[in-house]
N, CA, C and O atoms as CSV, one atom per row, in Angstrom:
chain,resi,resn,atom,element,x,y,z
A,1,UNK,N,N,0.851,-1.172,0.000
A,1,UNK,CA,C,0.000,0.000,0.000
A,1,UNK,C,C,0.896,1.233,0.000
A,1,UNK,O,O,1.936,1.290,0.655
A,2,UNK,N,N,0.502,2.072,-0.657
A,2,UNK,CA,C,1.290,3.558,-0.999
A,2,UNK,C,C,1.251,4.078,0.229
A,2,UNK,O,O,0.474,3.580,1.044
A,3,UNK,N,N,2.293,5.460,0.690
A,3,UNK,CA,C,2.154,6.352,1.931
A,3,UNK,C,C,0.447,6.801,1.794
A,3,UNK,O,O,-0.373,6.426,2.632
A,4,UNK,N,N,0.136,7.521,0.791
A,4,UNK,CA,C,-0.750,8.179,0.436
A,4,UNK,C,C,-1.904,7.575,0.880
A,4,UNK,O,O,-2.747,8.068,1.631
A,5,UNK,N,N,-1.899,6.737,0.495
A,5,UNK,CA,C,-3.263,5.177,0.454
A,5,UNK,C,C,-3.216,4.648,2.116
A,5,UNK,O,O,-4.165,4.276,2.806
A,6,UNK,N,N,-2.387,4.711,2.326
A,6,UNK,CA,C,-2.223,4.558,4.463
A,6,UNK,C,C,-3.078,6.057,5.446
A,6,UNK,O,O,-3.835,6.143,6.413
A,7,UNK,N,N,-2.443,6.959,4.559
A,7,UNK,CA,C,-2.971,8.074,5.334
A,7,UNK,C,C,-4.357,8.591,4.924
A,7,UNK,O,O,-4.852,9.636,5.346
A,8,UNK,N,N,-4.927,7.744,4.055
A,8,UNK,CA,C,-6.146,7.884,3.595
A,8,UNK,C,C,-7.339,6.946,4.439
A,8,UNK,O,O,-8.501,7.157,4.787
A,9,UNK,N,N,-6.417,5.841,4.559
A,9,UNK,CA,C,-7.173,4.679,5.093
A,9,UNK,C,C,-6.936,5.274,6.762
A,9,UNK,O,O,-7.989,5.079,7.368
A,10,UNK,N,N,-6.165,5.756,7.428
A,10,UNK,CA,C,-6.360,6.199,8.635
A,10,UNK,C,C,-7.516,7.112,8.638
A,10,UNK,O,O,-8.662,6.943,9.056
A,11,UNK,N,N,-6.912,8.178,8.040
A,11,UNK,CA,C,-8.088,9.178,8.154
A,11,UNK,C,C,-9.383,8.879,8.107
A,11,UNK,O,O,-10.194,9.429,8.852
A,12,UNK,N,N,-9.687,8.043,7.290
A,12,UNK,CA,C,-11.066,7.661,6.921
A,12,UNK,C,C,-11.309,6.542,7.744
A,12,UNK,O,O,-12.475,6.232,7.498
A,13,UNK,N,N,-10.737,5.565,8.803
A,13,UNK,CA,C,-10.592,5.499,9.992
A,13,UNK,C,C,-10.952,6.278,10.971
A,13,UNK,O,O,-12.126,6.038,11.255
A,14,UNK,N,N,-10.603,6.913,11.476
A,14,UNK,CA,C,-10.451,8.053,12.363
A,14,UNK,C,C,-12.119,8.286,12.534
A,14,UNK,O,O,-12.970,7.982,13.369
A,15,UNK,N,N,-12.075,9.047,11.173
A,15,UNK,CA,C,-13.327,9.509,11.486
A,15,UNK,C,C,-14.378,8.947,11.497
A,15,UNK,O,O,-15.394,9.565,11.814
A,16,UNK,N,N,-14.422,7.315,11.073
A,16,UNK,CA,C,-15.609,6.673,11.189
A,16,UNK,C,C,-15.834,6.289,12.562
A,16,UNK,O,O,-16.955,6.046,13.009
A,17,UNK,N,N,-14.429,6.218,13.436
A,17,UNK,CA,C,-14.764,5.809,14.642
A,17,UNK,C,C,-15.109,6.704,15.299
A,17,UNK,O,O,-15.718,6.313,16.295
A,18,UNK,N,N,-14.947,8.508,15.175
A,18,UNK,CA,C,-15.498,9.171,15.969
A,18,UNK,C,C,-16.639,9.679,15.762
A,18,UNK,O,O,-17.176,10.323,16.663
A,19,UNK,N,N,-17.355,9.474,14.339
A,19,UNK,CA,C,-18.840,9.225,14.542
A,19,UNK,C,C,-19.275,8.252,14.692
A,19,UNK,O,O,-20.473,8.399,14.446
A,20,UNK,N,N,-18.995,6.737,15.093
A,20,UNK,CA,C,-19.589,6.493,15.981
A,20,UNK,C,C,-19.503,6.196,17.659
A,20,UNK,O,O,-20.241,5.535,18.391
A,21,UNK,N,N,-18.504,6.833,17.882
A,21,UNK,CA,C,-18.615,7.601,19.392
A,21,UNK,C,C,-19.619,8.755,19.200
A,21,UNK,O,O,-19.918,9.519,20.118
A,22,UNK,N,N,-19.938,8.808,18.411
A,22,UNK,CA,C,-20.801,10.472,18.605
A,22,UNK,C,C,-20.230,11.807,18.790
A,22,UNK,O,O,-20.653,12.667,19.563
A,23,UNK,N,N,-18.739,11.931,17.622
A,23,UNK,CA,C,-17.602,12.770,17.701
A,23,UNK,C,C,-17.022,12.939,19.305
A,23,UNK,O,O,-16.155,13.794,19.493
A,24,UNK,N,N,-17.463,12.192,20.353
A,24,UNK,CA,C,-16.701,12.854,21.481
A,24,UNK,C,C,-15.116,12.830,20.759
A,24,UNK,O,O,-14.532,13.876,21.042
A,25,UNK,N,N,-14.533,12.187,20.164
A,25,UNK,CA,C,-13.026,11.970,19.943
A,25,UNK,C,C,-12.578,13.667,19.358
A,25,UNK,O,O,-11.609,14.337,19.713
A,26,UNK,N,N,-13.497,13.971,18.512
A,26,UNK,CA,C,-13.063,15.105,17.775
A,26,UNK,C,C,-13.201,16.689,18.684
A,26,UNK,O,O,-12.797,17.736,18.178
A,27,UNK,N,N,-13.753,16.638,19.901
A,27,UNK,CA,C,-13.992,17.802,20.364
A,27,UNK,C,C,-13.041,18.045,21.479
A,27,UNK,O,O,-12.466,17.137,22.080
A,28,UNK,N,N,-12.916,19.179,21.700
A,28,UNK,CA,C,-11.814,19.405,22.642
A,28,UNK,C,C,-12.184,19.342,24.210
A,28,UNK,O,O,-13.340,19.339,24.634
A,29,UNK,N,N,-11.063,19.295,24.975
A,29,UNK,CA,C,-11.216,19.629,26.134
A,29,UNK,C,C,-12.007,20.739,26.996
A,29,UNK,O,O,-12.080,21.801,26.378
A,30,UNK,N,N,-12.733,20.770,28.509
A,30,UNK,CA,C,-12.820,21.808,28.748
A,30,UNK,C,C,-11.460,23.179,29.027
A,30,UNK,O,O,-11.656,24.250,29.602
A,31,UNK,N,N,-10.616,22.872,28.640
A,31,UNK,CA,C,-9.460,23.639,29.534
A,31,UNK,C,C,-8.730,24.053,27.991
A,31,UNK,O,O,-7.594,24.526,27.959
A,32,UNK,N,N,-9.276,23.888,27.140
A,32,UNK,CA,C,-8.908,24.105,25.716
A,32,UNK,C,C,-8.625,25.623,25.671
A,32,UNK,O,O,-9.237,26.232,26.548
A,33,UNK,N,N,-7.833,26.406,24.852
A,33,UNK,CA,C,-7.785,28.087,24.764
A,33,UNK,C,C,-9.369,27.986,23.551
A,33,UNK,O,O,-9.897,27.221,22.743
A,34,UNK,N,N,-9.563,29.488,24.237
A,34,UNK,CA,C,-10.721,29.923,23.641
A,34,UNK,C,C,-10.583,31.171,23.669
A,34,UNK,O,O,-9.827,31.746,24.452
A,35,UNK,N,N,-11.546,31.928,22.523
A,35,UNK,CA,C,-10.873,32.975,22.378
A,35,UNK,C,C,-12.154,34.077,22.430
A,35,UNK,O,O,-12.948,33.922,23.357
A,36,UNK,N,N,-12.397,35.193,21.472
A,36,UNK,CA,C,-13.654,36.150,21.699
A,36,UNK,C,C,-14.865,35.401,21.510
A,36,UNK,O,O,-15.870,36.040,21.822
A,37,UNK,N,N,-15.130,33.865,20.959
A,37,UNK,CA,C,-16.036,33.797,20.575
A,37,UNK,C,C,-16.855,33.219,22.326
A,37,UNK,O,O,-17.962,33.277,22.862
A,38,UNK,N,N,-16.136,32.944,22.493
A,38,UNK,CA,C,-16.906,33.397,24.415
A,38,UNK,C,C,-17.192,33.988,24.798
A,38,UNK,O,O,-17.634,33.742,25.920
A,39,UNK,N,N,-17.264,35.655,24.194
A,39,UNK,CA,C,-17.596,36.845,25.006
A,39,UNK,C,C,-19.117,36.611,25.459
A,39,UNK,O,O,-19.644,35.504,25.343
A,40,UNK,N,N,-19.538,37.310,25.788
A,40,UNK,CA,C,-20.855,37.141,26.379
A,40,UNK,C,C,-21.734,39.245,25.509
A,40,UNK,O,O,-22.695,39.744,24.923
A,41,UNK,N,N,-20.396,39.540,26.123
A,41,UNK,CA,C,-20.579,41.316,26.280
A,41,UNK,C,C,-19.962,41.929,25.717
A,41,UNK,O,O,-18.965,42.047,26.428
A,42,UNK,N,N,-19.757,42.651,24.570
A,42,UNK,CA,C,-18.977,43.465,24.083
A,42,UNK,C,C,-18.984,44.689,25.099
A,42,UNK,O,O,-19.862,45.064,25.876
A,43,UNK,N,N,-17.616,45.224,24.817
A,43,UNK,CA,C,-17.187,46.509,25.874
A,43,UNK,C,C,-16.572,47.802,24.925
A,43,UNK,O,O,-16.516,48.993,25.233
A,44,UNK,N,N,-16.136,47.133,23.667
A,44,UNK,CA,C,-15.094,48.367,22.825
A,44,UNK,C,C,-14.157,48.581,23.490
A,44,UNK,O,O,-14.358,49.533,24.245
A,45,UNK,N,N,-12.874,47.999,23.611
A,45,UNK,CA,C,-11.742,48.750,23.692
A,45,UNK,C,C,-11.665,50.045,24.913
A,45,UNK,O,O,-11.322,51.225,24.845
A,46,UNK,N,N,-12.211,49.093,26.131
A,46,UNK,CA,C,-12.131,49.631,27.383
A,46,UNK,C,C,-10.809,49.605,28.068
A,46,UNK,O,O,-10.520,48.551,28.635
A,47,UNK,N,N,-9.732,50.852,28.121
A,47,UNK,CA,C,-8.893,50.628,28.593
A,47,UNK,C,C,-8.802,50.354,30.522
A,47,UNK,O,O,-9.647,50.780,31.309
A,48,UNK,N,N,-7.677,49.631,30.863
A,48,UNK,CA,C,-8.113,48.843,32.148
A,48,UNK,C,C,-6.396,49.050,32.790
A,48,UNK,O,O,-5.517,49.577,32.109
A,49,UNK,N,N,-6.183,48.560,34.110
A,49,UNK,CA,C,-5.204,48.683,34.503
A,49,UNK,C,C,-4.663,47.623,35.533
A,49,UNK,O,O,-5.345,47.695,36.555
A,50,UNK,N,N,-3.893,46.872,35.609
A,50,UNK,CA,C,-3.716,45.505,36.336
A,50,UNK,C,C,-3.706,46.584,37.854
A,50,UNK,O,O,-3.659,47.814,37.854
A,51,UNK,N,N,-3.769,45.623,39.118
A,51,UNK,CA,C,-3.611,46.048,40.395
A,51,UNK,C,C,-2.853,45.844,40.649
A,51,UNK,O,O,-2.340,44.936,39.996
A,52,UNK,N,N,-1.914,46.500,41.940
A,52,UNK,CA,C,-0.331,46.538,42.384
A,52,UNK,C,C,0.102,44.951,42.115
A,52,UNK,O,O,1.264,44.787,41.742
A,53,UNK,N,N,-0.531,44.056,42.235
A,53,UNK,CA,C,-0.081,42.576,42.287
A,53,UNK,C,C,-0.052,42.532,41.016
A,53,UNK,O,O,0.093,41.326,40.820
A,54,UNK,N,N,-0.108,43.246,39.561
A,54,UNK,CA,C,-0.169,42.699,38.602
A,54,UNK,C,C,-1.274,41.651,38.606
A,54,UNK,O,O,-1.749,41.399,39.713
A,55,UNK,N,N,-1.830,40.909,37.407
A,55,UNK,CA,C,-2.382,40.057,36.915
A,55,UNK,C,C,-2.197,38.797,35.385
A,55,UNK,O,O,-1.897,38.922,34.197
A,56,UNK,N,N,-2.513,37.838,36.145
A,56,UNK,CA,C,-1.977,36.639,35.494
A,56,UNK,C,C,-3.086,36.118,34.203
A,56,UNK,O,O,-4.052,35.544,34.705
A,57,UNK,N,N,-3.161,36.189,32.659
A,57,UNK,CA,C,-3.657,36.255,31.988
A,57,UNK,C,C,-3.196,34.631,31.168
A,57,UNK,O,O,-2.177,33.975,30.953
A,58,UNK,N,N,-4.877,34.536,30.881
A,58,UNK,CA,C,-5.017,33.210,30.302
A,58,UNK,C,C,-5.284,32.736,28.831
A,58,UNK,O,O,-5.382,33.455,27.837
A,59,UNK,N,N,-5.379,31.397,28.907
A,59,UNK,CA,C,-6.001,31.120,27.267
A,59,UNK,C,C,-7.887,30.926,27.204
A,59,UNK,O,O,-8.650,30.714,26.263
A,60,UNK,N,N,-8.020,31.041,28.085
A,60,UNK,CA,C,-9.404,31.279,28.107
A,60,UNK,C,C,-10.039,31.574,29.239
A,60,UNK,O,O,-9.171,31.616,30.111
A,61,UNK,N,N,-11.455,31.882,29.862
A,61,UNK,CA,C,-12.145,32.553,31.125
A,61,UNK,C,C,-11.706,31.749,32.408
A,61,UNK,O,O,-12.508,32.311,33.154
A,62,UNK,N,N,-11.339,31.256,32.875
A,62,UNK,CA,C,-10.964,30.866,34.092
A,62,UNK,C,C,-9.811,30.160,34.761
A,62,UNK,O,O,-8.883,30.540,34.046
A,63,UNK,N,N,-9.322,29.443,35.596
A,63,UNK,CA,C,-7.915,29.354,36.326
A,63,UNK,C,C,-7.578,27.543,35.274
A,63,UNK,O,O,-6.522,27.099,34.823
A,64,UNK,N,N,-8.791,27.048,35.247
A,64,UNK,CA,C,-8.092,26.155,34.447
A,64,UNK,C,C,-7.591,25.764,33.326
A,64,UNK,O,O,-7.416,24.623,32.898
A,65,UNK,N,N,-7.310,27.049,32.749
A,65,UNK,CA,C,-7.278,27.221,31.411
A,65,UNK,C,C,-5.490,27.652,31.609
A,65,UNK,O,O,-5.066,28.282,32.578
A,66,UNK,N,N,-4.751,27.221,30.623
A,66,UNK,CA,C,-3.181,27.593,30.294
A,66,UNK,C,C,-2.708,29.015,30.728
A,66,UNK,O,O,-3.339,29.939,30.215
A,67,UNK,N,N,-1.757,29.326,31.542
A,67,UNK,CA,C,-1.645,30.615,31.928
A,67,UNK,C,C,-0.726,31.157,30.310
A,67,UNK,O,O,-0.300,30.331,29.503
A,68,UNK,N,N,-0.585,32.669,30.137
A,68,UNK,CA,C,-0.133,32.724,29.018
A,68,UNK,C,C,0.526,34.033,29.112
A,68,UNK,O,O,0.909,34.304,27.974
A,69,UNK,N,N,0.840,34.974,29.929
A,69,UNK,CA,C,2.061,35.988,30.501
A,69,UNK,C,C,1.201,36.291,31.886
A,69,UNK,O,O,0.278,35.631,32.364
A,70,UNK,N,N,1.828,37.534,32.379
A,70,UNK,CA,C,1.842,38.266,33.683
A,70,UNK,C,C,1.982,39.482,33.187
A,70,UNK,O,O,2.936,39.967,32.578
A,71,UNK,N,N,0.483,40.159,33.633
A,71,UNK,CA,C,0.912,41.726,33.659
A,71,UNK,C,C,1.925,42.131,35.180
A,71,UNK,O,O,2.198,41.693,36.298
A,72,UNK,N,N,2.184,43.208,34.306
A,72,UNK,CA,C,3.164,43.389,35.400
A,72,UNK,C,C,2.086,44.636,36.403
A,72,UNK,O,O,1.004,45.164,36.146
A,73,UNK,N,N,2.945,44.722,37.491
A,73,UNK,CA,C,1.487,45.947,38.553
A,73,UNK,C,C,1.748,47.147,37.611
A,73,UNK,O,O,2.756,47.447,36.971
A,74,UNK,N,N,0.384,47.819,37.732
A,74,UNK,CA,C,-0.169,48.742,36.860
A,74,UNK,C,C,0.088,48.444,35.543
A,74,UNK,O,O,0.266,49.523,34.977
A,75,UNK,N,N,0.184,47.668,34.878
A,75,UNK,CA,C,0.077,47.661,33.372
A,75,UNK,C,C,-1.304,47.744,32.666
A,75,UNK,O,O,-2.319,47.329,33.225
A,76,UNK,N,N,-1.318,48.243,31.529
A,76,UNK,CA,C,-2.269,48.271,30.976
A,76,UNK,C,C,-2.931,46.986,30.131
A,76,UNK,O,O,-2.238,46.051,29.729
A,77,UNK,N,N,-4.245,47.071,29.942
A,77,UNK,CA,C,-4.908,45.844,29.191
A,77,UNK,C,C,-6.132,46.563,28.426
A,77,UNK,O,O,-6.760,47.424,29.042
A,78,UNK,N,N,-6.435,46.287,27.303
A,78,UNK,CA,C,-7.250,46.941,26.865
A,78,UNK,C,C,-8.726,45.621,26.312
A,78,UNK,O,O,-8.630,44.671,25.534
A,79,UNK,N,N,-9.548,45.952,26.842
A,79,UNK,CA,C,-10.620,44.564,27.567
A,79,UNK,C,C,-11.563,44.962,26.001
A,79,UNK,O,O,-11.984,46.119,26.038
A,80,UNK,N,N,-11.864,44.342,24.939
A,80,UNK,CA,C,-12.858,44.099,24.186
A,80,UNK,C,C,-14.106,43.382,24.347
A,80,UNK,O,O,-14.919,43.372,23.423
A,81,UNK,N,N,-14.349,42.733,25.527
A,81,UNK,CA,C,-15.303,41.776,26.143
A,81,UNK,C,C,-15.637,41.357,27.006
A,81,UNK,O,O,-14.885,41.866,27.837
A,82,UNK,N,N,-16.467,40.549,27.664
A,82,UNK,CA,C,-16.071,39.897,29.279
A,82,UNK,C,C,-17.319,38.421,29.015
A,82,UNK,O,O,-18.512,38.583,28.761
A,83,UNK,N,N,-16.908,37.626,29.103
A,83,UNK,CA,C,-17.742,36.516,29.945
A,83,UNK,C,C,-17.740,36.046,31.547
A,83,UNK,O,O,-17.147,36.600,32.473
A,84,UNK,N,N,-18.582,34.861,31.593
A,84,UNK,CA,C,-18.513,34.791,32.934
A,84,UNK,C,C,-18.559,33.199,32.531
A,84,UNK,O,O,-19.087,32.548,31.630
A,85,UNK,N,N,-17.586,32.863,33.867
A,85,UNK,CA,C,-17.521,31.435,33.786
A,85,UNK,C,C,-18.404,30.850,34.745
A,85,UNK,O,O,-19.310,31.425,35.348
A,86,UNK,N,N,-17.986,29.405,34.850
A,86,UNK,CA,C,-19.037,28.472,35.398
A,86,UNK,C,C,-19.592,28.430,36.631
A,86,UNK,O,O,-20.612,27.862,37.022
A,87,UNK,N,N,-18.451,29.390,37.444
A,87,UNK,CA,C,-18.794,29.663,38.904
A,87,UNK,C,C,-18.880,31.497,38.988
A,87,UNK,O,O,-18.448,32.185,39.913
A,88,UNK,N,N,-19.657,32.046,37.571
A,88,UNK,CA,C,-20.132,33.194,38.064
A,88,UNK,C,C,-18.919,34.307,38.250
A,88,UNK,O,O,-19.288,35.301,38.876
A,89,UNK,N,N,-17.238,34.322,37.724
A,89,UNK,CA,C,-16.629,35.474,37.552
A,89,UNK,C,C,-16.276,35.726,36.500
A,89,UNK,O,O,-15.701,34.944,35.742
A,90,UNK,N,N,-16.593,36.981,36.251
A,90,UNK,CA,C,-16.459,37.823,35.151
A,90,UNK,C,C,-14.878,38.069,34.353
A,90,UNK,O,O,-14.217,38.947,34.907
A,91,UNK,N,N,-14.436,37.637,33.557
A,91,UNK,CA,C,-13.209,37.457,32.929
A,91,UNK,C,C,-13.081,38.269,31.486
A,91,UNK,O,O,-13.661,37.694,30.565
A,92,UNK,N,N,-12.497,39.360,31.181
A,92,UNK,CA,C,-12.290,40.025,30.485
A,92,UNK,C,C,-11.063,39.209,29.194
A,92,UNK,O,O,-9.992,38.653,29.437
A,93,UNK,N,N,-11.635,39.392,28.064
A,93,UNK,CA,C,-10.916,39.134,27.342
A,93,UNK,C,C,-10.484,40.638,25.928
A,93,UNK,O,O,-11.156,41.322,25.156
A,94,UNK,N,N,-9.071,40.510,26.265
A,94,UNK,CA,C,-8.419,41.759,25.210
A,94,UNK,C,C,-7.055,41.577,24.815
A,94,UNK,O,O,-6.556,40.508,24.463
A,95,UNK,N,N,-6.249,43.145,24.929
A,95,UNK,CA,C,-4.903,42.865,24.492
A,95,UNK,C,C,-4.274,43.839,25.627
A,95,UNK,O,O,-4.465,45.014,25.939
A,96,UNK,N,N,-3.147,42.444,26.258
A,96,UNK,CA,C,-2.160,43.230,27.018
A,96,UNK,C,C,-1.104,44.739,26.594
A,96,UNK,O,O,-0.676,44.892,25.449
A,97,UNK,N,N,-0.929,45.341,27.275
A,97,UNK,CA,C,-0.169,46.311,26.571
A,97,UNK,C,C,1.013,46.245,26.165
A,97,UNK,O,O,1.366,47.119,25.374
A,98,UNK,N,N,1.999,45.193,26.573
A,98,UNK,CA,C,3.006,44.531,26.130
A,98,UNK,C,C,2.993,43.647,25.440
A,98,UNK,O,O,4.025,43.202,24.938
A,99,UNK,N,N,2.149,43.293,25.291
A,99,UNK,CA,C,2.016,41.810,23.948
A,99,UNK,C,C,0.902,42.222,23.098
A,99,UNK,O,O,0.271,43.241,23.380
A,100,UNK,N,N,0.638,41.580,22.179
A,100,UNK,CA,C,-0.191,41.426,20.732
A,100,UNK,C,C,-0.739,40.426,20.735
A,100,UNK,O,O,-1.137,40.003,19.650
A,101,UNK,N,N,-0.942,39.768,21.762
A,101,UNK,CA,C,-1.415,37.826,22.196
A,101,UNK,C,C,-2.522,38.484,22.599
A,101,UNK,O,O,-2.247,39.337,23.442
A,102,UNK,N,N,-3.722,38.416,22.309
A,102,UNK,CA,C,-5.046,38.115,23.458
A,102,UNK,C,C,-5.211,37.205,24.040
A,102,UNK,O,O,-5.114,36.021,23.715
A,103,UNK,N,N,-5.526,37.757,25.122
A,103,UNK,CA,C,-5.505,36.515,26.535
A,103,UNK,C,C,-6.712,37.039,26.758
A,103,UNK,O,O,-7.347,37.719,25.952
A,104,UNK,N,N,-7.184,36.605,28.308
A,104,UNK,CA,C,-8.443,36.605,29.566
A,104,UNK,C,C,-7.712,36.968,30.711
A,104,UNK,O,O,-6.724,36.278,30.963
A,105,UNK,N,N,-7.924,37.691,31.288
A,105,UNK,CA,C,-7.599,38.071,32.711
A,105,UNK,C,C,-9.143,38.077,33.457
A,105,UNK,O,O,-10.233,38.322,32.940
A,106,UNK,N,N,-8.857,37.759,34.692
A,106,UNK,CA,C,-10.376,37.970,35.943
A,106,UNK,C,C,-10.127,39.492,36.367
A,106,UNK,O,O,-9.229,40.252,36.730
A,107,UNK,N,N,-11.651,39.447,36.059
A,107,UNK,CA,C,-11.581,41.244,36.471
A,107,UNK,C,C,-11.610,41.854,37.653
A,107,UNK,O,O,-11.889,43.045,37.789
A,108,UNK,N,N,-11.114,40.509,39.247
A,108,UNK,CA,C,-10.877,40.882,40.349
A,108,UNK,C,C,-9.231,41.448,39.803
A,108,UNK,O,O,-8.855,42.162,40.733
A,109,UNK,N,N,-8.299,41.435,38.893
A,109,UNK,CA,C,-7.518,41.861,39.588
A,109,UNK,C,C,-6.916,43.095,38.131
A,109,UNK,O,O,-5.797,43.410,37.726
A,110,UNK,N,N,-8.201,43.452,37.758
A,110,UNK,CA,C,-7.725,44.662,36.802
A,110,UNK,C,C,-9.187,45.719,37.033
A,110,UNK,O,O,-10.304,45.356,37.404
A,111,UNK,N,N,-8.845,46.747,36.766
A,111,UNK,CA,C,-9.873,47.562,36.617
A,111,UNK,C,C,-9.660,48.826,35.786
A,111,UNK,O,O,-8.625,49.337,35.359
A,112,UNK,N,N,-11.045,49.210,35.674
A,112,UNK,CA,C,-11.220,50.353,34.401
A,112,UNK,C,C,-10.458,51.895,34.676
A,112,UNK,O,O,-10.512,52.582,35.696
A,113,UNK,N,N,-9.965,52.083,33.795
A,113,UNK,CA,C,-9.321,53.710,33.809
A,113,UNK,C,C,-9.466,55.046,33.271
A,113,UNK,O,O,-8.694,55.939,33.621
């Protein structure tokens, strides 16, 4: 059998077995990065300001999600959104002022300026 003809026969594998699991195979984790399409709320480009402790920014709304930098204290974040996660806190998602990465930060530890 050719490379080609193997990776055909997997694939087409693959996916017969994860419909019939009922795609669980194909969907991701809860702790997966996620990005604006979680917002809940648009805000526009609300500028914001980490608290003396700085704040620790994620790949998606809550702590179990991949951490992904550290504002540093008082840095800026500029919040395009906010959802709320599963236990009810509000998590802003935008762009740090040192990076070009959008992350999520919890909006206990940033606020508006």
């Amino acid at each position: 059998m050719s490379t080609s003809r193997v990776g055909k026969t997997l694939a087409t594998l693959t996916a017969a077995t994860a419909m019939a699991f009922g795609g669980t195979l194909m969907t991701a984790t809860g702790a997966a990065a996620v990005g604006g399409s979680a917002c809940e709320v648009n805000i526009k480009n609300t500028q914001m300001i980490a608290g003396s402790f700085g704040a620790q920014t994620r790949s998606g709304p809550g702590t179990s999600y991949s951490k992904k930098a550290h504002l540093a204290s008082f840095e800026g974040f500029y919040a395009r959104c906010y959802a709320k996660n599963s236990a009810g806190n509000r998590w802003y998602y935008g762009d740090p002022n040192s990076s070009s990465s959008r992350s999520w930060v919890f909006a206990g530890n940033v606020q508006a300026i």
